[in-house]
N, C-alpha and C positions, 0 to 999 in steps of 0.2 A: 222486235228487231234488236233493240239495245241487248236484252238478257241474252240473245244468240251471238252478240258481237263479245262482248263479255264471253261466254264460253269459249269464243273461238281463240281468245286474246288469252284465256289461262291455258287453253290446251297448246299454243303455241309457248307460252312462256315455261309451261313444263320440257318441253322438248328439247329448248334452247339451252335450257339452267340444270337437267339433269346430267350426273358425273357421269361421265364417258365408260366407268366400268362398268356400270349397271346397264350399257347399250351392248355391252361384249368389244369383237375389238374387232380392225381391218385390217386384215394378211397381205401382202405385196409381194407378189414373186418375181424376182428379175432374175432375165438369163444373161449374164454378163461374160459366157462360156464361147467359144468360137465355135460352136456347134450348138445342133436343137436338144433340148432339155425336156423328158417329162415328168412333171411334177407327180408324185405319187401321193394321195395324202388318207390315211386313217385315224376313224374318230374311234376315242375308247368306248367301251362298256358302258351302256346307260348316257352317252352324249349322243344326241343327232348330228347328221353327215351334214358335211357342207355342197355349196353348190356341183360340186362334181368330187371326184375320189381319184380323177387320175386326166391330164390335158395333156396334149401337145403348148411349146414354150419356144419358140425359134429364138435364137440367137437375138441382142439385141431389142428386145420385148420385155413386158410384165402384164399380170395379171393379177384381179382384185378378189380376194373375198370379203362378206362379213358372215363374223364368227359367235355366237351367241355368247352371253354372260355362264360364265360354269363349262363351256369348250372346256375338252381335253382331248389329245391325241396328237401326232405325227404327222411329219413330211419329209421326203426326199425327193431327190433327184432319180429318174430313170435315164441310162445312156445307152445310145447301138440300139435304137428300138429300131422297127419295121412295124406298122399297121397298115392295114389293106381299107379300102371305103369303108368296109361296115366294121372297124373298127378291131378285127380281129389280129391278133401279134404277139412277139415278146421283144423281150430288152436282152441288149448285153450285159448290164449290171443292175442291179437294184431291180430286177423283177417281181412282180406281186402275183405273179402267176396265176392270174385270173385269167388269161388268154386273149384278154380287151386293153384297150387303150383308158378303159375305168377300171382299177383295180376293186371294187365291188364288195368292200370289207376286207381284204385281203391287205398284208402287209408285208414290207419288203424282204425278198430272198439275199441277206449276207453273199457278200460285203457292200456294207452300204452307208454312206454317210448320214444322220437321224436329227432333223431339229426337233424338237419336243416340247409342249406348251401345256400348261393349266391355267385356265383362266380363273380369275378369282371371283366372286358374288360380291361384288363392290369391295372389293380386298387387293392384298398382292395375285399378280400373276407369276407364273415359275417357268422357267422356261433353260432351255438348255439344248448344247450342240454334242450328239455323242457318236464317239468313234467307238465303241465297247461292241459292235457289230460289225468293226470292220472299215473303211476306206472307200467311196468309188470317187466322188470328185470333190472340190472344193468346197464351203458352205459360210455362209455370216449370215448373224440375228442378228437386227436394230431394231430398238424401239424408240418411237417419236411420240409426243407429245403427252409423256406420263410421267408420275412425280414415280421418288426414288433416286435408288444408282442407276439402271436403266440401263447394263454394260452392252456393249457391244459385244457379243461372243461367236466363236467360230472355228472353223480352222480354211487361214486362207494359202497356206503352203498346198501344194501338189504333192501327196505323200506317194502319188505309184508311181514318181521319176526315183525315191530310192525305197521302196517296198522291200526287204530280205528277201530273198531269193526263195527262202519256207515262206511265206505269208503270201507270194505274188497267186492272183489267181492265173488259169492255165496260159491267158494270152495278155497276161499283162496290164489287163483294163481295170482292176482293182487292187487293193492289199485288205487280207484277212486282217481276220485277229487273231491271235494266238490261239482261243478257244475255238475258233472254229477248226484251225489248222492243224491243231493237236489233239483237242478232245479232251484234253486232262484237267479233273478239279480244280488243280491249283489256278489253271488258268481261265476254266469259268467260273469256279468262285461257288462250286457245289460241293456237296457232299460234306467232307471233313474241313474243306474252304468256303463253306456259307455264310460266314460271318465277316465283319470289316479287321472283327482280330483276327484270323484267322488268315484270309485273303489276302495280300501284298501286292502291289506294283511289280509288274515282271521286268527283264528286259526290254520287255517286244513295249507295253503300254508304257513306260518312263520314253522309249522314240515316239511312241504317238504323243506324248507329254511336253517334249520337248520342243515337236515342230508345232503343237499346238494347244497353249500352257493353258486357256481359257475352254478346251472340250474334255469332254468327261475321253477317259482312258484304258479305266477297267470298272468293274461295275460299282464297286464304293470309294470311285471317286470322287465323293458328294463335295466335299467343303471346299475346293476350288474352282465343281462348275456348273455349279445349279445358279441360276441369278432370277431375282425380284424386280418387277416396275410395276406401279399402279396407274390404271388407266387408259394406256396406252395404247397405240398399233403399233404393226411389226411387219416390217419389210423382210425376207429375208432372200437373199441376193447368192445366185449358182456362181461361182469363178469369181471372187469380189476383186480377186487384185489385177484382173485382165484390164488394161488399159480402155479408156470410153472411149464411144466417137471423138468425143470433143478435143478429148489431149491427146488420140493418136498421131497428132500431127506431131508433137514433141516427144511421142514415144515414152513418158513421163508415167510412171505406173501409176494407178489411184491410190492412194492411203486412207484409213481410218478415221483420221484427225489426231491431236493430240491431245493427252489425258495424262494420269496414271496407271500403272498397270502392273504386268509381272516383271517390265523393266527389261534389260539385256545383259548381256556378259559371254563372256568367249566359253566357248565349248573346249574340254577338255577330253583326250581318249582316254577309255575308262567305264568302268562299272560304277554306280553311282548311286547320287537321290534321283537322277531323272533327269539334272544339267548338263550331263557328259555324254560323248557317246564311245563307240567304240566296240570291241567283238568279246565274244563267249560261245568257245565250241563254235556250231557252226554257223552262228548269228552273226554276220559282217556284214556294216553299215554301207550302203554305195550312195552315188548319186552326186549330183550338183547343187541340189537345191541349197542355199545359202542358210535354209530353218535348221537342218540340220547338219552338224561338223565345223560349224563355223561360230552362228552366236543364234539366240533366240529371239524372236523377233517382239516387242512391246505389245502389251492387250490392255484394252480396260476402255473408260469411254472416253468422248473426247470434244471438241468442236471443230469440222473442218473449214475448210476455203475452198471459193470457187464458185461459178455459175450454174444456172440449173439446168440437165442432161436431160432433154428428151429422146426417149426412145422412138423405137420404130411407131409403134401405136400411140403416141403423142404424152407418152405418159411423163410428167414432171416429180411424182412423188418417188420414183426409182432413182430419183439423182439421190435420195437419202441413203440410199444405201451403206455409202462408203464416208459420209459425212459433208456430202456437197449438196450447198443451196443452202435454203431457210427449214428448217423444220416446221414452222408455223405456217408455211405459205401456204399450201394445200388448204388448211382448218380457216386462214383470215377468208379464202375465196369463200369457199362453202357458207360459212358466216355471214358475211357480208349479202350471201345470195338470198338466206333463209330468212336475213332480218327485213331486207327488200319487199320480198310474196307478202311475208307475214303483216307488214303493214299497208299493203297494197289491199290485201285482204278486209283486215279489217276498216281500213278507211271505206271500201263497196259496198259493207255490211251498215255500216253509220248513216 
């Protein structure tokens, strides 16, 4: 009995003391959108699926995966969906055209907002938010409790209140990209434009750039938005700047927290690096949104303030999203619960 209490006491203490990336990681989906959200998500070539490929997300909700060590692959937002019981439907935007509410290996039909992850084999993980396919809604990556920079990346402006008028899709529920809208090398970045020498920031991806200096733009726009954390989860939250339950009472938008970042500064008219805005031919910038025409908004990571947000589904680890609460609290609970059994255990065994 002693030699099986001893087994049971290393097989618990490996559990406890192994590093978090070698367990893979945990996805948190919150819809912080005034509408219901479906998540679409595809695993690459040679990675297994997660527990489902495509859900239903109601307003005010989240939902958990775990993601093995070595994950790779995608997720988005679906919006304007309709499915019937058995599950059959489509979306307004970001359709996987599978015909189901699981998109089924299928990945999303442009314009569609893209978080993107690799998990590392006890390494960094990579991970990144890209608009290089297009616009449909808002999007943030967070990661909690892993070493590194660990940024916060995203894009939390609403780019189809001022989408070009070329880029809007037919009713307004997304903004393209230029490559899809046009078709031309230069602007997907093929042919005689396959290369990063070659390929340049256009007009159209310097406005995606500017309302959202932390997501990829055009396709080698590697070296300001790919980011590293080891170890970690990752929350990543639909509409991040929609006000919570908790602070609609003060109508007080949610923020990030503070850090450093890409910083701010006034927007000038004009053709540019990608800090101005302004027209060419028949590219004319509209819209209110304050990301763009005015100044650009701060990214990077940070710590925030405030209490912890439960959702509809009792969830506490969605209030990370935007930088509120503890980031440890979720991991002391869980801890605290596992060191509990674990010696409960072993003392029945003695």
């Amino acid at each position: 009995m002693g030699h099986l209490a001893s087994s049971y006491f290393t097989l618990i203490a490996l559990l406890l003391f192994t590093p978090r990336g070698v367990l893979g990681a945990t996805f948190t989906f919150v819809n912080r959108c005034d509408y219901t959200v479906w998540p679409g998500i595809l695993a690459n070539a040679g990675t297994p699926t997660l527990e489902t490929t495509g859900f239903e997300l109601p307003k005010d909700t989240s939902r958990t995966f775990q993601a093995p060590t070595g994950w790779s692959g995608r997720f988005w937002g679906r919006t304007g969906c309709s499915f019937d019981g058995s599950g059959s439907g489509s979306c307004l935007t970001a359709d996987c055209g599978s015909g189901q509410l699981e998109c089924n290996g299928a990945g999303a039909s442009p314009p569609a907002t893209l978080a993107e992850f690799t998990l590392g084999t006890g390494g960094q993980d990579f991970y990144d938010v890209s608009l290089v396919d297009g616009f449909n809604l808002p999007m943030m990556v967070q990661g909690t409790g892993g070493s590194g920079l660990c940024a916060s990346v995203g894009c939390t402006s609403d780019l189809n209140q001022q989408c070009p008028a070329e880029l809007k899709s037919s009713d307004g529920s997304a903004c393209k990209s230029a490559c899809e809208a046009f078709g031309s090398p230069e602007y997907c970045c093929s042919g005689a434009y396959g290369s990063p020498a070659t390929c340049r920031p256009s007009i159209y991806s310097e406005m995606f750039k500017a309302a959202c200096p932390s997501s990829y733009s055009y396709a080698y726009d590697d070296a300001t938005s790919t980011f590293t954390c080891t170890g970690a989860d990752y929350t990543v939250t639909f509409c991040p700047s929609t006000p919570s339950q908790k602070s609609s009472r003060d109508k007080t938008p949610m923020t990030q927290g503070s850090g450093t970042g890409v910083g701010t500064g006034t927007l000038t008219p004009g053709i540019g690096t990608g800090t101005g805005t302004g027209s060419e031919g028949a590219v004319v910038y509209t819209g209110t949104d304050p990301s763009i025409g005015y100044s650009v908004p701060a990214s990077g990571s940070g710590s925030g303030s405030g209490g912890e947000a439960m959702l509809a589904d009792g969830s506490y680890l969605a209030g990370l999203a935007m930088g509120e609460g503890d980031s440890h609290s979720h991991r002391t609970v869980c801890n605290t619960f596992v060191y509990s059994v674990s010696f409960l255990i072993i003392f029945s065994l003695l």
